[in-house]
LOKOLZA-676287 format. One line per field, with one value per residue: residue number from 1; x, y, z of N, C-alpha, C in turn. Coordinates in nm, 2 decimals, padded with zeros to 4 digits. Each point is the difference from the previous one (the first is absolute). Layout:
<recs>
nr = NUM,...
n.X = X,...
n.Y = Y,...
n.Z = Z,...
ca.X = X,...
ca.Y = Y,...
ca.Z = Z,...
c.X = X,...
c.Y = Y,...
c.Z = Z,...
</recs>
This chain:
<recs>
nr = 1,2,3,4,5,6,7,8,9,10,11,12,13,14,15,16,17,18,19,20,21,22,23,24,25,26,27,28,29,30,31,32,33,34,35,36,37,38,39,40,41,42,43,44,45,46,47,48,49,50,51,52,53,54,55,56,57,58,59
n.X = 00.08,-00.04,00.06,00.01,00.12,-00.10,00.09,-00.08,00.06,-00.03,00.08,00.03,00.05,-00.18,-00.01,-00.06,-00.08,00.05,-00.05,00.04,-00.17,-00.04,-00.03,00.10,00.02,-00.12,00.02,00.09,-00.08,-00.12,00.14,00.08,-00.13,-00.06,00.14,-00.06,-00.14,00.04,00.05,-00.05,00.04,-00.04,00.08,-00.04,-00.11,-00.03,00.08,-00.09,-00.04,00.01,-00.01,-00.07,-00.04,00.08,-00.02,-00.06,00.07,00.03,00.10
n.Y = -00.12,00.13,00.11,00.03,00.04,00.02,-00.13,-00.07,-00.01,-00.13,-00.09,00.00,00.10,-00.02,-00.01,-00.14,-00.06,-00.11,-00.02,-00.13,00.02,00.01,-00.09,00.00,00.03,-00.06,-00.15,-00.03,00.05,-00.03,-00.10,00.02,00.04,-00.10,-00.07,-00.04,-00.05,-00.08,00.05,-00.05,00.06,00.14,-00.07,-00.07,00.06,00.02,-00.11,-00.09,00.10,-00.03,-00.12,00.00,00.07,-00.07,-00.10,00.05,-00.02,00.11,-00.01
n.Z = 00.00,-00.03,00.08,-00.07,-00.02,00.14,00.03,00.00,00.06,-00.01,00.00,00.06,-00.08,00.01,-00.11,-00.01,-00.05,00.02,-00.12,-00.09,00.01,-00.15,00.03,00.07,-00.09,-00.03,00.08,-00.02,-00.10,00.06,00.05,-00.15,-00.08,00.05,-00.03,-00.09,-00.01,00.03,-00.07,-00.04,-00.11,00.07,00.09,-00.06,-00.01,00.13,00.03,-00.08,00.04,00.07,-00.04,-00.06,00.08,00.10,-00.13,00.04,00.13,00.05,-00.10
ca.X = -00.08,00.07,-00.02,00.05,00.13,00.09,-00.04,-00.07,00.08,-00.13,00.08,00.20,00.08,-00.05,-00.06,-00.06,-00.11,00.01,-00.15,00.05,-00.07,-00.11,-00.14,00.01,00.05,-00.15,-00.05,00.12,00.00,-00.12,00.07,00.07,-00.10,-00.02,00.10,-00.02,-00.09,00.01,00.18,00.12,00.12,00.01,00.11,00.10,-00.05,00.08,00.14,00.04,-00.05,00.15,00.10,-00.07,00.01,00.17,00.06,-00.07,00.04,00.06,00.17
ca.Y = 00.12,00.13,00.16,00.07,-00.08,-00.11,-00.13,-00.02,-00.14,-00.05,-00.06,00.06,-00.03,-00.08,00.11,-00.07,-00.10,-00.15,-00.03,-00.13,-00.03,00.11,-00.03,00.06,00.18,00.12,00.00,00.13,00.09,00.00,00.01,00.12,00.11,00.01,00.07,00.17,00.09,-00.02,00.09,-00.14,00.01,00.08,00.09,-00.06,00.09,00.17,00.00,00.02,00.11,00.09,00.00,00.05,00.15,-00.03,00.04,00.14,00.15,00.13,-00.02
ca.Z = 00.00,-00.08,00.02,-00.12,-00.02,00.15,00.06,00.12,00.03,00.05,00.14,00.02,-00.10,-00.09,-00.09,-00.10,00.08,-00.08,-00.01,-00.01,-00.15,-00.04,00.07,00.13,-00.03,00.04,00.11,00.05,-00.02,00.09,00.13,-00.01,-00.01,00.17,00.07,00.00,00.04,00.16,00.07,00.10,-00.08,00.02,00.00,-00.13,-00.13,00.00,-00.01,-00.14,-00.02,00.05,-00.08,-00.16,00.04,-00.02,-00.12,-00.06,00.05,-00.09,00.03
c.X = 00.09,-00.08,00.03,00.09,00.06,-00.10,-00.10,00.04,-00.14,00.05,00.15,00.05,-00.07,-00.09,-00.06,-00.14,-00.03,-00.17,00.01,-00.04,-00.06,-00.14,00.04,-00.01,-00.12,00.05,00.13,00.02,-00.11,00.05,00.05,-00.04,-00.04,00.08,00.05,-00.04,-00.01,00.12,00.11,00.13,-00.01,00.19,00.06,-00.01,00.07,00.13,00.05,-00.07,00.11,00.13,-00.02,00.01,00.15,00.05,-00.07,00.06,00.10,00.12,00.09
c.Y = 00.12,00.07,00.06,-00.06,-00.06,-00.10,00.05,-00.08,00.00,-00.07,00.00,-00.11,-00.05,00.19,-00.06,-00.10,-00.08,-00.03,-00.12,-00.03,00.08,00.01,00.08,00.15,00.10,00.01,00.09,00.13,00.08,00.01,00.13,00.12,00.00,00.07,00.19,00.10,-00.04,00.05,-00.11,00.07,00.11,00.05,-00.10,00.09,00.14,-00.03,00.02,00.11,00.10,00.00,00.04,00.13,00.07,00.07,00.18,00.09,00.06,-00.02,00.14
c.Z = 00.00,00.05,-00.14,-00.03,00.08,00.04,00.15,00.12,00.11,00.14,-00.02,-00.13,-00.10,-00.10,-00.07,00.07,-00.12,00.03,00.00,-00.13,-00.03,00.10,00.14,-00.07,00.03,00.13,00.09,-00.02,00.03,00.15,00.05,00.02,00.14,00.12,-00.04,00.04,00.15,00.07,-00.01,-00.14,00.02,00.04,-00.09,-00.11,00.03,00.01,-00.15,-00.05,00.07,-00.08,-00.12,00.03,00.00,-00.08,-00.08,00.09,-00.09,00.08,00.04
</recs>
């Protein structure tokens, strides 16, 4: 998962979520959408939101 051009890292060191089959993929990504709007990636999103920001200050 991607903030813009930054990794989400979802659990330490992991930025990716192995679905296994096509048939699990609605269903994870229904998981996903949940943890969303439930806060639960919230300081994973503003970290890589922080960092995405990072790169625009004035030198």
């Amino acid at each position: 998962m991607r903030y813009g051009s930054k990794p989400i890292e979802i659990a330490k060191g992991k930025n990716a979520i192995e679905v296994g089959s096509i048939d699990n993929l609605v269903d994870t990504l229904l998981a996903v959408r949940e943890a969303i709007l439930t806060g639960e990636l919230d300081a994973q999103i503003e970290a890589a939101s922080g960092a995405v920001r990072a790169g625009f200050k004035k030198k």
